[in-house]
LUMGUSE-639917 format. One line per 4 residues: number of its first residue (from 0); for each residue x negated, y negated, z of C-alpha. Coordinates in pm, 1 decimal. Layout:
# residues N
NUM> X/Y/Z | ...
# end
This chain:
# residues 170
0> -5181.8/2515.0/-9391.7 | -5186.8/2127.4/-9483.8 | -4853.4/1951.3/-9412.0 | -4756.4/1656.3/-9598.4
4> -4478.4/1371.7/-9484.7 | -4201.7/1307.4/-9737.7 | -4253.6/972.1/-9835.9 | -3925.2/788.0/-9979.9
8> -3940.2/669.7/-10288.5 | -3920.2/256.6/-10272.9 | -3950.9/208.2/-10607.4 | -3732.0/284.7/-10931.4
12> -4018.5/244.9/-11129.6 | -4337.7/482.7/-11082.1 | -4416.8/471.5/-11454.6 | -4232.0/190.7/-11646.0
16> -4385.7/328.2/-12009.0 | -4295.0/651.6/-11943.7 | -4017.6/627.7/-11776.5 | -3884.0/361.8/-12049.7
20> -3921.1/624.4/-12292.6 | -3784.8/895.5/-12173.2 | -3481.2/705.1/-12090.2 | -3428.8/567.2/-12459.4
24> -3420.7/902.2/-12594.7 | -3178.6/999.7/-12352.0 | -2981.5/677.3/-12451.0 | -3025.0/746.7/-12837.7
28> -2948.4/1115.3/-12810.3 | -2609.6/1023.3/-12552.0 | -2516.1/773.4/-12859.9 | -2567.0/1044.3/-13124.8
32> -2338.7/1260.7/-12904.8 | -2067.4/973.0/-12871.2 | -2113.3/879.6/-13242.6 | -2067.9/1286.2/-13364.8
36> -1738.9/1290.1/-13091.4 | -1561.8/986.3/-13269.3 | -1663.0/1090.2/-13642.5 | -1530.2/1428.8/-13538.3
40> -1192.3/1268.5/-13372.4 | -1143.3/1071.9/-13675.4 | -1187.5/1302.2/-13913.0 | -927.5/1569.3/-13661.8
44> -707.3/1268.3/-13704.0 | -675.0/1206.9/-14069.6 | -651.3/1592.7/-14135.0 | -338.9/1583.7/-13870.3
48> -171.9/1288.6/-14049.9 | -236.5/1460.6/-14414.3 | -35.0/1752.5/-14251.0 | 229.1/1552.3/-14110.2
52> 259.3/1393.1/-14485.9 | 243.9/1751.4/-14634.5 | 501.1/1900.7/-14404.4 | 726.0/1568.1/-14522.5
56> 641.3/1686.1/-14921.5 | 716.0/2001.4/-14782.4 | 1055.2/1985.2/-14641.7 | 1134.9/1706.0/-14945.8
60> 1064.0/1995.3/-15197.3 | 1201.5/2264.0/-14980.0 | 839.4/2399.2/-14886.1 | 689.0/2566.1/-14565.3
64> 377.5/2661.6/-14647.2 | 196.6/2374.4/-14579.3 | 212.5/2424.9/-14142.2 | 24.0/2709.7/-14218.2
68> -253.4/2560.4/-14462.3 | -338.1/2319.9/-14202.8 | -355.9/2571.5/-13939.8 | -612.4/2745.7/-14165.2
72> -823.7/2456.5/-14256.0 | -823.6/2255.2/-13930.6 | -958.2/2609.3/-13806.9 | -1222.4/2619.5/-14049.7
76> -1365.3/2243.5/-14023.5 | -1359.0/2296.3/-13621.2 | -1595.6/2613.3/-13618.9 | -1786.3/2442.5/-13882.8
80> -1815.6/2122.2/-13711.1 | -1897.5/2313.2/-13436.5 | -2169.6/2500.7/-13519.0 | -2314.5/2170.3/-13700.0
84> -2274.0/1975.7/-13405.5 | -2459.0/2218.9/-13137.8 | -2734.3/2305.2/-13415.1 | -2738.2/1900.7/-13397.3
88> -2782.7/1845.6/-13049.0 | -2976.3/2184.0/-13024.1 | -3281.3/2032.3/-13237.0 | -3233.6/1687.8/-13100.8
92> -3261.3/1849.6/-12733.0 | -3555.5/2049.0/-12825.1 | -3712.1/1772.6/-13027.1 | -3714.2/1552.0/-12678.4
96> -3842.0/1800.7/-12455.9 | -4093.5/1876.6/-12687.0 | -4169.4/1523.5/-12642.9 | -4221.4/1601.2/-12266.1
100> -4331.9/1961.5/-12222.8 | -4595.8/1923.4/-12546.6 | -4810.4/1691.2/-12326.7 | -4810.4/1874.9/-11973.0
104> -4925.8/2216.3/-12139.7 | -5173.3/2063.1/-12339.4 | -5295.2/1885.5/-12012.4 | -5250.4/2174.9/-11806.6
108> -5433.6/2414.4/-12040.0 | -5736.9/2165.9/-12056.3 | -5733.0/2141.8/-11654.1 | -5788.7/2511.9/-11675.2
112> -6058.4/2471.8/-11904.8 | -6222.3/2215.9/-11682.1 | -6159.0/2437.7/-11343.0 | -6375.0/2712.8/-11568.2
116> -6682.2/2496.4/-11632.7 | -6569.6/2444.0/-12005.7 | -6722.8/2032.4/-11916.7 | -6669.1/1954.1/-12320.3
120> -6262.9/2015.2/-12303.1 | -6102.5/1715.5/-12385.6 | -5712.4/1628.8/-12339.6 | -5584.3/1548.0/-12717.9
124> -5191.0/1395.8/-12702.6 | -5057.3/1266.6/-13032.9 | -4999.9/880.9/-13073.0 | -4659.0/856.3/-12907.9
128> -4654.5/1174.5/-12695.4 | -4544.6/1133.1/-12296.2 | -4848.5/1090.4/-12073.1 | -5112.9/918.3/-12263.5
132> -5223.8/758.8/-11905.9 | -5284.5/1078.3/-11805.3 | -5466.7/1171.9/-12091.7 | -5743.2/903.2/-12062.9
136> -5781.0/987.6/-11728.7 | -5846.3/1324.2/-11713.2 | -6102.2/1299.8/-12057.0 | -6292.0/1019.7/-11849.2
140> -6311.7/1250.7/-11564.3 | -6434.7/1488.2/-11717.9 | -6703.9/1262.7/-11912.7 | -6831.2/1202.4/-11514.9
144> -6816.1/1567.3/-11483.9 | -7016.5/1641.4/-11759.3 | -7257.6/1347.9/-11691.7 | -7301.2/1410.4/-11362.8
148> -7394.2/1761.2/-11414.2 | -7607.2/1664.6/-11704.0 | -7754.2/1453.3/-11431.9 | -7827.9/1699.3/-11206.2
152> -7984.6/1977.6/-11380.6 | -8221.4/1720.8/-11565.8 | -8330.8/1544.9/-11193.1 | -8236.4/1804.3/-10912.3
156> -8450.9/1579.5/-10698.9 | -8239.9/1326.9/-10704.4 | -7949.7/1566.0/-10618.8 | -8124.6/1728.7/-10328.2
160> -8208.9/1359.7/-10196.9 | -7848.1/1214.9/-10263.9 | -7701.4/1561.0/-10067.0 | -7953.6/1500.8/-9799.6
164> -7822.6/1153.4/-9737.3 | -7423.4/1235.8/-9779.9 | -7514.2/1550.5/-9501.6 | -7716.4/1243.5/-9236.1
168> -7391.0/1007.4/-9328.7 | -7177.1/1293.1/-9130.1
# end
C-alpha cells in the first residue's frame, strides 16, 4: 500500500479562475438570500403597521375584527413567502452545483471511456462550465493516446526498438 505525506496547503489560491467563480456565485446567491430577507422584513413590517392602523379604525368605530384579519393574512403571505423563497433558493442552489457537478461527471464518464480503449472520447464542457482546464487537458491526452497508438500499430518496429532502449535505460 502507497503512503502519501499530507502536504499543507501554502497557498489560498490553487485555481484563481475557478476558484473566482465559484466564489461569485456563492457571493451573488448569499446577496439574493440577504436581498429576499429584507424585502420579506419590509413587507412583515408594513402589513404590522396596516394592522396597528386597522386595530386604531377598529376601536374608533367600535370594531374587533380586524386582530383577527391580520392574524389570517400575515399567516397566509408567510407560508406563501415561504414556499417562494425555498423554491427560490432551491433552483438557485441546484442551478450552482449544476455548475460544478455537470463538469466532473462529464469528465469522469469520458475517463472511463478512455480507461476502456474508447481513444476517440473527447471531454465536451459548455462555454462557462467549471473546469475547462481540465477539459483541454484530458482531450489533448487523449489525442497522444490515440496518436501514439496509431503510431504503434502502423510501425511496431519502432515500438519494439523504443521498448528495447527504455528496458537497457533500467
Amino acid at each position: 500500500m502507497l503512503m502519501t505525506k499530507k502536504v499543507a496547503r501554502k497557498k489560498i489560491w490553487i485555481n484563481k479562475r475557478l476558484q473566482s467563480q465559484i466564489a461569485l456565485h456563492l457571493a451573488v446567491f448569499f446577496a439574493l438570500c440577504c436581498l429576499v430577507v429584507f424585502i420579506d422584513y419590509t413587507i412583515f413590517e408594513e402589513l404590522l403597521r396596516a394592522q396597528q392602523i386597522s386595530n386604531e379604525i377598529g376601536k374608533f368605530n367600535g370594531q374587533t375584527s380586524a386582530h383577527s384579519d391580520f392574524i389570517i393574512l400575515a399567516t397566509t403571505y408567510g407560508v406563501a413567502l415561504l414556499v417562494l423563497n425555498l423554491s427560490f433558493f432551491y433552483g438557485l442552489s441546484l442551478y450552482i452545483s449544476h455548475r460544478i457537478a455537470g463538469p466532473i461527471v462529464n469528465i469522469t464518464q469520458r475517463i472511463q471511456d478512455l480507461q476502456e480503449g474508447k481513444l476517440t472520447a473527447r471531454v465536451h464542457l459548455r462555454k462557462g462550465d467549471y473546469l475547462i482546464d481540465i477539459e483541454t487537458s484530458i482531450n489533448e491526452l487523449a489525442e497522444t493516446l490515440q496518436h501514439d497508438i496509431r503510431e504503434i500499430k502502423q510501425h511496431p518496429e519502432h515500438a519494439q526498438a523504443q521498448l528495447d532502449q527504455y528496458k537497457t535505460a533500467e
